[in-house]
C-alpha positions in Angstrom: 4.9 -4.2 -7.7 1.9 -7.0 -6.7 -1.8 -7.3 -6.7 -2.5 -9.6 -4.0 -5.1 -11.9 -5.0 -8.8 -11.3 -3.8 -10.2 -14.1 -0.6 -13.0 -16.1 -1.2 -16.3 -14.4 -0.3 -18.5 -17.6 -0.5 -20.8 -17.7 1.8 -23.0 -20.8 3.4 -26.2 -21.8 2.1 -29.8 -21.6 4.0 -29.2 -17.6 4.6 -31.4 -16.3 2.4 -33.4 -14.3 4.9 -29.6 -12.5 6.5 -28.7 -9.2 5.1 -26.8 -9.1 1.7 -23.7 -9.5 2.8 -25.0 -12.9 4.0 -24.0 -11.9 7.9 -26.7 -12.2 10.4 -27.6 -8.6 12.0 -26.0 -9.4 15.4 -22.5 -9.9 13.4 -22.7 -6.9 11.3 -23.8 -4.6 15.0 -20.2 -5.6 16.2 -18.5 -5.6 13.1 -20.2 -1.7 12.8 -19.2 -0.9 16.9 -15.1 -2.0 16.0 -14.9 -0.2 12.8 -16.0 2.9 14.3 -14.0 2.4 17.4 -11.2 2.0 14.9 -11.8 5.0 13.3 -12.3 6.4 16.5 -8.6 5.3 17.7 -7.2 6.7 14.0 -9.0 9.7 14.2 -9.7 10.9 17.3 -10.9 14.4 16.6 -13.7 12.9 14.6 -17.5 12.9 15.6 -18.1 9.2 14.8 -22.0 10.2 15.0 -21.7 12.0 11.8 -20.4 10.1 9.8 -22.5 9.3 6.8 -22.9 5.6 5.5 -23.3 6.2 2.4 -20.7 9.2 1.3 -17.1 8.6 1.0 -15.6 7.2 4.0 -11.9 8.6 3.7 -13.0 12.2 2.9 -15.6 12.5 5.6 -13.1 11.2 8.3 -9.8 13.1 6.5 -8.0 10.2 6.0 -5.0 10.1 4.1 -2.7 7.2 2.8 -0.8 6.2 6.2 -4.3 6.6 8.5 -6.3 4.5 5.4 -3.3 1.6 5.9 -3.8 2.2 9.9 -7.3 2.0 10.0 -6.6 -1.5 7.9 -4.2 -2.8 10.0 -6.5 -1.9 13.2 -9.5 -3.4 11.9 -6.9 -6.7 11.5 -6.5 -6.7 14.7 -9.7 -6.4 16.1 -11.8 -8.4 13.9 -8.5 -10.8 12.5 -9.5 -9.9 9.0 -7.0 -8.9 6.2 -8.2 -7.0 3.1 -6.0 -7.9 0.2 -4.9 -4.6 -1.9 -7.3 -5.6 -4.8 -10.5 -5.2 -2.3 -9.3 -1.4 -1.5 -11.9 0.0 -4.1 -14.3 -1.8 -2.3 -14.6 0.1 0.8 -15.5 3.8 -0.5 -18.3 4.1 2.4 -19.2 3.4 5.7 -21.5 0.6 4.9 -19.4 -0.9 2.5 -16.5 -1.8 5.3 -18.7 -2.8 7.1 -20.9 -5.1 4.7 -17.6 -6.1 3.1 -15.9 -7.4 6.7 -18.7 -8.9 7.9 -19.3 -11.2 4.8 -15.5 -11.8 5.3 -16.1 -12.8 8.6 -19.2 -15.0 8.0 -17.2 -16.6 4.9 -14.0 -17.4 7.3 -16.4 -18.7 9.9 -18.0 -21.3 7.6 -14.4 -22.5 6.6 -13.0 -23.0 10.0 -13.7 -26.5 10.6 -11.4 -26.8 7.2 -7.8 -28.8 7.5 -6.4 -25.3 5.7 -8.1 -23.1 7.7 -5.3 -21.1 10.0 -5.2 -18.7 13.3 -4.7 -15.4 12.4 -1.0 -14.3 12.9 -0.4 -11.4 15.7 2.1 -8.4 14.5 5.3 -9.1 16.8 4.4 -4.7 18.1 2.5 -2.2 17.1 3.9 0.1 14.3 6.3 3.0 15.6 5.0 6.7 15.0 4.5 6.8 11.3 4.9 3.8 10.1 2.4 1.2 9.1 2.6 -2.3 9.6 0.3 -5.2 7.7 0.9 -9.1 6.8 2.4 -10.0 3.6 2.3 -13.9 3.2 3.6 -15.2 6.9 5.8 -11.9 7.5 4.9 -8.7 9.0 5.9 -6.3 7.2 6.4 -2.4 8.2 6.7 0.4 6.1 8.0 3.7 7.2 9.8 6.6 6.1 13.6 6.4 4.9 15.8 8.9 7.1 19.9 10.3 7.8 20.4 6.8 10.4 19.8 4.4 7.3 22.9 4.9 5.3 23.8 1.2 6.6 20.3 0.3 6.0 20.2 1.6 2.5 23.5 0.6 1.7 22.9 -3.0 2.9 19.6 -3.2 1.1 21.4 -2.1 -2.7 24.3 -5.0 -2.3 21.5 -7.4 -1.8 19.3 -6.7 -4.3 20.1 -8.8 -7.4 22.1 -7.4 -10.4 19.0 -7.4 -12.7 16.8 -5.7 -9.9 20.1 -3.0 -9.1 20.2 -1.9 -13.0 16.7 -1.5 -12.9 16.9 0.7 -10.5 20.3 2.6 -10.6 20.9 1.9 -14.2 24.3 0.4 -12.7 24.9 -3.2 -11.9 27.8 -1.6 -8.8 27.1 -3.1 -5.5 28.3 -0.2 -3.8 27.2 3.4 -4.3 29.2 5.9 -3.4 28.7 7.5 0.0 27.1 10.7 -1.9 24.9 8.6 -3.7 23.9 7.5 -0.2 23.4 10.1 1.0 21.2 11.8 -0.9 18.8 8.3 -1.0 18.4 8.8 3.2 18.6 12.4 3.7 15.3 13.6 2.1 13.7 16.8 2.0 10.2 16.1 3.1 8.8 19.2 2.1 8.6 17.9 -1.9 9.9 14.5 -1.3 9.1 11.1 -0.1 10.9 8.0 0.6 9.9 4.9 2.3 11.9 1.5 3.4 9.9 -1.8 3.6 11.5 -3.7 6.6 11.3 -7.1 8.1 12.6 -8.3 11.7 15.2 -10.8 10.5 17.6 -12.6 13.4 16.7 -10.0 16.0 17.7 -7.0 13.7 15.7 -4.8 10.9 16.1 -5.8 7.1 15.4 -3.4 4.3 13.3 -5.4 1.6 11.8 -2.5 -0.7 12.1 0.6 -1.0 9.6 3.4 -2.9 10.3 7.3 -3.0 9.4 10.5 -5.1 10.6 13.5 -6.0 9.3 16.5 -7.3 10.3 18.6 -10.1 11.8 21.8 -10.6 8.1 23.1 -11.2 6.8 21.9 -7.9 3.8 20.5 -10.1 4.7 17.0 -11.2 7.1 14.2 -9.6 8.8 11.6 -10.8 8.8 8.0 -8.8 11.6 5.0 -8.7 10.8 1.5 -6.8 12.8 -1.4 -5.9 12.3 -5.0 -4.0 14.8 -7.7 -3.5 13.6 -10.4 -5.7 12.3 -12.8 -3.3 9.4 -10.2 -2.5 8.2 -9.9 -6.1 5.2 -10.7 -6.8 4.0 -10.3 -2.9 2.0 -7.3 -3.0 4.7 -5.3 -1.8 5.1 -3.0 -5.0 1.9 -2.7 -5.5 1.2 -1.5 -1.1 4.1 1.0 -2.0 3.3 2.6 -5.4 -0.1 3.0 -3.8 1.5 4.8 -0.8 3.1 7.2 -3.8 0.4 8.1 -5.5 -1.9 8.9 -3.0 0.8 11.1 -0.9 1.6 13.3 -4.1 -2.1 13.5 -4.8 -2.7 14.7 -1.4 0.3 17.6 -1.5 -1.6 18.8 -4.6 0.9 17.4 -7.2 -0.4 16.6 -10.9 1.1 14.1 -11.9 3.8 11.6 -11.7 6.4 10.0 -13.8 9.1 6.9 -13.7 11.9 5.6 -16.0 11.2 2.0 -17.0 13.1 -0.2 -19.3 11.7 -1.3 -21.9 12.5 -5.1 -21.1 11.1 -5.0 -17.3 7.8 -6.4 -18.0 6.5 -6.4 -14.6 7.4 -3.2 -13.7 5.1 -2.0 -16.9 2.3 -4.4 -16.4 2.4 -2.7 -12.8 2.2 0.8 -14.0 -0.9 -0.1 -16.3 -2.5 -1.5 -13.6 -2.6 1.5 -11.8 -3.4 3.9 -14.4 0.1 5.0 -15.6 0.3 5.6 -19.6 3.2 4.2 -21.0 4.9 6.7 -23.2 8.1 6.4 -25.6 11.4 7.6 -23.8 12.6 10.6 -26.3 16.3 10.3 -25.0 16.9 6.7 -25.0 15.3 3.6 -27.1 16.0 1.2 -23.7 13.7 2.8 -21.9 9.8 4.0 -21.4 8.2 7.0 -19.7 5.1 6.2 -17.7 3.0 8.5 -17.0 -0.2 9.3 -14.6 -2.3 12.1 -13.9 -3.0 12.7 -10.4 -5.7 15.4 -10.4 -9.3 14.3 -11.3 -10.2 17.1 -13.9 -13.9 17.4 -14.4 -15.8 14.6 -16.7 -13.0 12.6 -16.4 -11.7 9.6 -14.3 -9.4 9.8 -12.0 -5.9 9.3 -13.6 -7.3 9.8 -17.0 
């Protein structure tokens, strides 16, 4: 499911005297005045005068997975900077977006008389009503909930995903599901469950390139998480953008934990789920497969996931 690698935050000598992120204190005043008119578009409700700089950004503002991707993709727009998936954990505060973007945007700056150096590339519209929309490589990528119009979609999406990628998913190497099968994947109850498509703008028409969902249990407590990306897109960042999405949804409905049904032989899939804090388990029913496992609840003296 992805990292995506890190940029390069060097930044040009003879600024000793700047602030720490290197940006002079002009830059950082308008890279603070967008990201609180960002935050300020996202959520509108919030007194932008109170926000603390140095307590948790999301929690102050009430942001949850969807605004957080929003606010990214805003900021994008505004200041044409992308934050790769693996800087996330570096924006906790108020001060750290904004000491984070403007180093970015003093490091781009100093590399922008380089052959390599490129525009930044527009999204073709903004994101429909809940969906989020961010740049993965040189296509725009949105992600948004699955729904009852994509049985054609979904169905589309499972005969072109590759016969390895189809038995890890479905445990079936069939190109066709049957129309109940169907059914069920795009008619989801979103009271306990969650299902999103990753789509592209291919030849004038939408293309389903990954798709993420969970359900929860009979116990209403836990959930239990299945993933799939046509092969081209491994590797992207994709997985990793839509396990994220997971987690921090069920985490936010109050659910404990979550779980997934790996084989034993998909060694990306694993080395994803360690890298975000799933426990890989034995799978008591079958020896092809794995259990991971992650907690969702910080429980006290403990870290989150633990």
């Amino acid at each position: 499911m992805y990292k995506v690698a890190s940029g390069d935050l060097a930044l040009p000598a003879g600024r000793e005297s700047t602030p720490p992120g290197g940006e002079t204190a002009v830059e950082r005043e308008e890279v603070r005045k967008a990201v609180l008119a960002a935050i300020g578009t996202i959520a509108p409700g919030v007194d932008l005068r109170r926000i603390a700089t140095d307590r948790p950004l999301r929690e102050q503002v009430g942001l949850d997975s969807m605004d957080w991707l929003n606010l990214l993709d805003a900021l994008a727009e505004r200041l044409s900077i992308e934050v790769p998936e693996s800087d996330y954990d570096r924006l906790g505060t108020l001060d750290a977006v904004i000491d984070y973007l403007a180093a970015r945007g003093t490091a781009r700056a100093a590399q922008s008389g380089r052959p390599d150096a490129r525009a930044p590339v527009s999204p073709p519209a903004p994101a429909p009503p809940g969906a989020v929309r961010r740049r993965i490589g040189t296509a725009w990528v949105t992600v948004r909930p699955i729904g009852p119009d994509d049985v054609a979609l979904e169905s589309e999406f499972i005969g072109r995903l590759s016969d390895e990628a189809r038995y890890q998913r479905f445990m079936t190497t069939v190109r066709v599901l049957p129309p109940a099968k169907l059914h069920a994947l795009t008619h989801v109850d979103p009271q306990r469950d969650l299902a999103l498509a990753a789509t592209v703008i291919r030849d004038g028409r939408e293309q389903m390139v990954g798709a993420a969902r969970y359900g929860a249990d009979a116990s209403g407590t836990g959930c239990e998480f299945a993933i799939a990306l046509l092969d081209a897109w491994h590797g992207s960042g994709l997985a990793g953008w839509l396990m994220r999405m997971l987690i921090d949804s069920a985490r936010r409905r109050g659910l404990a934990s979550m779980e997934g049904i790996v084989l034993a032989t998909n060694r990306r899939m694993l080395e994803l789920a360690r890298q975000l804090g799933f426990r890989v388990m034995p799978d008591v029913h079958a020896r092809e497969t794995v259990r991971v496992v992650r907690l969702l609840q910080q429980r006290a003296g403990t870290a989150d996931g633990v």
